[in-house]
N, C-alpha and C positions, 0 to 999 in steps of 0.2 A: 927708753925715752918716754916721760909722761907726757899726755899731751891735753888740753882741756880748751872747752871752748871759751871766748872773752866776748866782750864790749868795749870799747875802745872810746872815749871822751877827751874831745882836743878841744878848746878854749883861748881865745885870747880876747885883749881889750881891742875894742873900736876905737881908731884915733890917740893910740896911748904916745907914740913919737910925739904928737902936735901936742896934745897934752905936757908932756914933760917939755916942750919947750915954753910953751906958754909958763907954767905955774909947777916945777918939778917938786916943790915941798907939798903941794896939797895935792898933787897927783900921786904922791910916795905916800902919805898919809892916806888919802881914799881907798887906793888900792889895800895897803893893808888890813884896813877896815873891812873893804869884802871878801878881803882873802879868809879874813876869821870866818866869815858864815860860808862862804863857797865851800874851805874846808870839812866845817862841819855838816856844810850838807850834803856835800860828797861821803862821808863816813856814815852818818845817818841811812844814807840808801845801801850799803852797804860797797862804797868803792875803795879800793886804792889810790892813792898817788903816787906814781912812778916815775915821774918827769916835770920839771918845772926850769922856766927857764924866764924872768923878768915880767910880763906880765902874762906869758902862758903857762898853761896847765896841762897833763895830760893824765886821766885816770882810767884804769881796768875796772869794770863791771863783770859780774858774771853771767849778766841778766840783762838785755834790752829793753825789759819793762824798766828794769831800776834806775839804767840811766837816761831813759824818757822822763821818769818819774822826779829826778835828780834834777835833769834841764827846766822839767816844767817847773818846781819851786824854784831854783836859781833866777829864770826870767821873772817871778814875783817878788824878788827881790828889786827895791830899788835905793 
């Protein structure tokens, strides 16, 4: 059995239900919008994506620095 150590990154949006009731076409649109950079900056740090489910995420890191590093550009995202 291999075994190896991870980082573990869980994600979702604030208020995406009330969102999608209010406005589901510019909420389905936005979201994909950041889904492009959230991706890429999950890759960038060096993550996975292993899980994804409507508007969460969940990626492996190998490294705690990378996905602190990951979160902190993410949040400068707006």
């Amino acid at each position: 059995m291999e075994r190896k150590l991870s980082t573990i990154f869980a994600s979702d949006v604030v208020a995406f239900s009330k969102m999608m009731e209010e406005n589901e076409e510019k909420t389905l649109e936005t979201l994909g919008e950041r889904r492009q950079v959230i991706d890429l900056v999950i890759a960038d740090h060096h993550g996975k994506i292993f899980g994804e489910a409507g508007d969460s995420i969940i990626a492996e890191f190998g490294s705690p620095i990378k996905v602190t590093e990951c979160a902190v550009q993410m949040a400068g995202h707006e």
